[in-house]
C-alpha positions as CSV (number, residue, x, y, z in Angstrom):
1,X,-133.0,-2.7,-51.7
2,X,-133.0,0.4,-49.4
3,X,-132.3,4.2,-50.6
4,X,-132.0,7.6,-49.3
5,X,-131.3,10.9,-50.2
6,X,-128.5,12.8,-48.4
7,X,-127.1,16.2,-49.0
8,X,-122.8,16.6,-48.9
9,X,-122.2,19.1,-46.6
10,X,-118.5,18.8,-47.4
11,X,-117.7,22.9,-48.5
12,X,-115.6,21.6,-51.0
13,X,-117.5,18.6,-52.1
14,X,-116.5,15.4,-52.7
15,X,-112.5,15.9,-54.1
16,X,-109.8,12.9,-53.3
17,X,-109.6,13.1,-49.3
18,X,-113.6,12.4,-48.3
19,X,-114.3,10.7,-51.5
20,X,-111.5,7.6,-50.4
21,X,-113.0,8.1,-46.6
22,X,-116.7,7.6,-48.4
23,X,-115.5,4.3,-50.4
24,X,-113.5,3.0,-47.2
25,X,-116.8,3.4,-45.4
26,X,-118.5,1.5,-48.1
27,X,-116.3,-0.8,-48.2
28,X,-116.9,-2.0,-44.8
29,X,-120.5,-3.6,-46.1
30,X,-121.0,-6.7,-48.2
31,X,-123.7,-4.9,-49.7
32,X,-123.9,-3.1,-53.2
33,X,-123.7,0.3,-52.9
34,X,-124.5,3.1,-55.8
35,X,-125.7,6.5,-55.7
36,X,-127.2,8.6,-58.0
37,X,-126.3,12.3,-59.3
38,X,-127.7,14.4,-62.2
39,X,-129.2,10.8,-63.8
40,X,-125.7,9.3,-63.4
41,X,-125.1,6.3,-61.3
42,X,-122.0,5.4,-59.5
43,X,-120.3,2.5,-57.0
44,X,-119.5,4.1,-54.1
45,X,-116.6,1.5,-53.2
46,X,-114.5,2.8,-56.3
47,X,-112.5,6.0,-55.5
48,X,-112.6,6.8,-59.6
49,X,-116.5,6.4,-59.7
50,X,-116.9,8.7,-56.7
51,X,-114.7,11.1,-57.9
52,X,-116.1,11.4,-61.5
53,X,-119.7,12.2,-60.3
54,X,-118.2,15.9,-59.6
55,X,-120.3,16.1,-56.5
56,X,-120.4,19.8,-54.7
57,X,-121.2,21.2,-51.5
58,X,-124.9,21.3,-51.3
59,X,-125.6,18.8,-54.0
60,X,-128.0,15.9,-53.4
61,X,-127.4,12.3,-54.2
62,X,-129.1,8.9,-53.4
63,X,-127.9,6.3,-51.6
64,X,-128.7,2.6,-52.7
65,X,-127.8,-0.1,-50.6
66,X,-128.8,-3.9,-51.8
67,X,-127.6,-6.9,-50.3
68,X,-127.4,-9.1,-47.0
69,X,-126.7,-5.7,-44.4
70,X,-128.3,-3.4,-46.4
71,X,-130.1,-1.5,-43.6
72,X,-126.8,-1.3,-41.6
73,X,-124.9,-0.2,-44.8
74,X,-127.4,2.9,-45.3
75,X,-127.1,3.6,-41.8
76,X,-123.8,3.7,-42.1
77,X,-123.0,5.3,-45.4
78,X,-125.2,8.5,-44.3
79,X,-124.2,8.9,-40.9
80,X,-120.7,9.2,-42.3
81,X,-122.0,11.9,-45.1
82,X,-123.6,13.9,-42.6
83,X,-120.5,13.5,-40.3
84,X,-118.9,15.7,-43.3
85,X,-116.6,12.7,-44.6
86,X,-113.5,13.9,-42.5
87,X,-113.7,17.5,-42.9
C-alpha cells in the first residue's frame, strides 16, 4: 500500500464536474483507491463517495492506492489533483 497527501486546488472544490473526472481517473487502475478527509474514508472510483466527502478548495486529503499498479495509480491520481481535475 502507497499514500500521499494532496491538497485540491479546485476553487470550488470537489462538486459533480472534477469529482466524476477524479473517479474516471481512478478508474483507469486495477488498484483500490480510498482517500481520507476529516477521519472519513471514501472510494475514489464512486462519484457518490467522492461527492459526499464535501471536499473544499484548500482542504487536504490522502490518497491510498493498494493493489497490483499501485505506484502508477498514485502517480496518476495526484498528478490529476494537482492538474486542478478539469478546472
Amino acid at each position: 500500500m502507497v499514500s500521499q497527501k494532496v491538497v485540491i486546488k479546485n476553487p470550488t472544490g470537489l462538486h459533480l464536474r472534477p469529482a466524476g473526472i477524479l473517479c474516471k481517473e481512478a478508474m483507469e487502475y486495477k488498484s483500490l483507491i480510498t482517500f481520507t478527509f476529516r477521519g472519513n474514508t471514501a472510494n475514489a472510483k464512486s462519484v457518490l463517495s467522492v461527492l459526499g466527502a464535501c471536499i473544499k478548495c484548500g482542504d487536504e486529503i490522502e490518497l491510498f492506492c493498494e493493489g497490483a499498479d499501485e505506484e502508477e495509480a498514485l502517480a496518476g491520481m495526484v498528478k490529476a489533483i494537482e492538474d486542478g481535475l478539469g478546472e
